[in-house]
Steps between C-alpha positions, in 0.01 A plus 500: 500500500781398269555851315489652896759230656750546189475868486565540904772234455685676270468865682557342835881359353579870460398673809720357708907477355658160559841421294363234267842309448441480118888325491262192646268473203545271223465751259801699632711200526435399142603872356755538758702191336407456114452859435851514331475194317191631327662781331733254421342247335181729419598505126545102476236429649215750555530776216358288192136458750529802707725799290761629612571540821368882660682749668218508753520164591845462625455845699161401619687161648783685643301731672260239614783354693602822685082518606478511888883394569617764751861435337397705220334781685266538722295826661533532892109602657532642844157554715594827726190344772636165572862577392502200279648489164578222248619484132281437197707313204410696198284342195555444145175622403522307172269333295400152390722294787503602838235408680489742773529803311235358295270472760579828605420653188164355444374611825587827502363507104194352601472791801581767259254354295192478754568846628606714223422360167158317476193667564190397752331268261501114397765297335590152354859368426559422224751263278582485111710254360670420156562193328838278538576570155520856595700538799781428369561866303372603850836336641757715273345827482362627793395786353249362320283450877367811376275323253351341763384764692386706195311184420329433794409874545351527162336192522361614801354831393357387167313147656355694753393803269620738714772777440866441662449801691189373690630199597802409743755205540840465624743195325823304585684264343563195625737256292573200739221217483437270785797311425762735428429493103459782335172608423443914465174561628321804631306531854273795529288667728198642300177714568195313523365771279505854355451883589314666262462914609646381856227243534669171570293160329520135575550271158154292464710255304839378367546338215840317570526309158477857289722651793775199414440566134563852488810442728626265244448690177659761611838339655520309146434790319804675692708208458441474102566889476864395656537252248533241795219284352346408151145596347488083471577493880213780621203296290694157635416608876217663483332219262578255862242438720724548776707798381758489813379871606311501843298743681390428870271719735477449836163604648442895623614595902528751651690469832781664657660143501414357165674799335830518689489084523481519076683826456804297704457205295480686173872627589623177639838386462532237239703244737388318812746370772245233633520375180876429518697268603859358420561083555842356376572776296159465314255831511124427572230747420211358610150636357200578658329219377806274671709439122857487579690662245943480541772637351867513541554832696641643193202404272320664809644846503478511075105442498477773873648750275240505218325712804737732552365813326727717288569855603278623187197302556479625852 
């Protein structure tokens, strides 16, 4: 029931257009007055934690705050039966801080998904996860996401024993943890099995700890070949217990609902406006789990724009 009420709550917010007023939100207000002081004191204050300061950022703000104002252009949609027309403020269609076209996006990716990309068979979602220690290359290069997905692929293919070709999954990343931190993760959407000469078989059995072994041997491995870490750090990791890398599986479905509800939430957008909220001058981004965490609102936009991606990792 939960899956079914979120999915037809989030379709049902675009069938019908209604101005959304984003001027109103406290996200807008916060960009709309500190987004010049952070370039200018981006360099005292932010660049030795979060590098310098991205082109994409700054545009990704600035367009942000043209997003659904009719001042800065608008469409007009006229209905020849009942003669009534209205305007429809353009979008930003930008990643990583607007919330609307976020939304957007993850709906119609999770459609396009469902109807044209996955095939008539179960799934599970799927999460893997690195170690703190880690994310922070993760933070400078963006390229390097592509380890990641190699990883988790490979991992994949060889755990399972079956050949890449035979098997199917679909992977995002996701960088923004549940309080704003970032954390590169992946979400996928995987086969609950294998073809083999166009016969399609369920897995009898995961083996999760070799599946989160093979993930991490191989993102180490990648990392090491970059020079990024030391032979001292690979044996120091995986010689833990707890080696940081994590690999979850949810259990198989296979629903109409269940796969646009996780295809959506696979390509969610990082931030959360129920989450927000500004009190004498102080911004509160409040968890799930009800921890409050503030910031000044220029501390707020630095640590949002860890998630906006760069033009070359998209």
């Amino acid at each position: 029931m939960l899956r079914r009420y979120t999915w037809e709550k989030a379709k049902e917010k675009l069938q019908h257009y209604r101005r959304r007023q984003p001027e109103s939100s406290p996200l807008y207000r916060i960009v709309y007055h500190v987004r010049m002081d952070l370039v200018l004191q981006w360099e005292s204050r932010f660049q030795h934690h979060y590098g310098c300061l991205r082109d994409e950022v700054t545009k990704t703000f600035d367009e942000y705050l043209n997003c659904g104002i009719l001042a800065h252009g608008a469409a007009r949609v006229y209905c020849d039966g009942c003669k009534h027309s209205l305007l429809v403020a353009f979008s930003c269609k930008r990643r990583g801080v607007c919330p609307s076209c976020g939304a957007k996006r993850a709906v119609k990716f999770a459609e396009h998904i469902h109807a044209e990309v996955i095939d008539d068979v179960p799934h599970r979602h799927t999460v893997f996860t690195i170690p703190k220690r880690l994310r922070v290359f993760f933070k400078y290069d963006r390229s390097l996401n592509t380890i990641l997905f190699r990883a988790a692929w490979q991992a994949l293919s060889a755990t399972l024993g079956v050949d890449d070709r035979e098997l199917g999954a679909i992977f995002t990343v996701q960088t923004a943890g549940e309080a704003l931190n970032f954390h590169p993760h992946l979400h996928g959407l995987v086969t609950d099995g294998y073809w083999k000469d166009g016969i399609f078989t369920s897995f009898s059995e995961l083996d999760i700890n070799a599946l989160t072994q093979a993930f991490a041997e191989r993102v180490l491995a990648q990392l090491h070949k970059r020079e990024l870490i030391t032979d001292d750090d690979v044996v120091q990791i995986l010689s833990q217990e707890h080696t940081g890398f994590g690999v979850w599986m949810g259990d198989p479905f296979h629903d109409t609902e269940s796969e646009q509800f996780v295809a959506r939430y696979i390509e969610r957008a990082p931030l959360s406006l129920e989450k927000l909220s500004i009190h004498d001058d102080i911004v509160t981004y409040t968890t799930k789990d009800g921890a409050a965490h503030e910031f000044d609102a220029l501390e707020f936009l630095a640590e949002l724009s860890c998630h906006i991606a760069s033009l070359t990792s998209l």
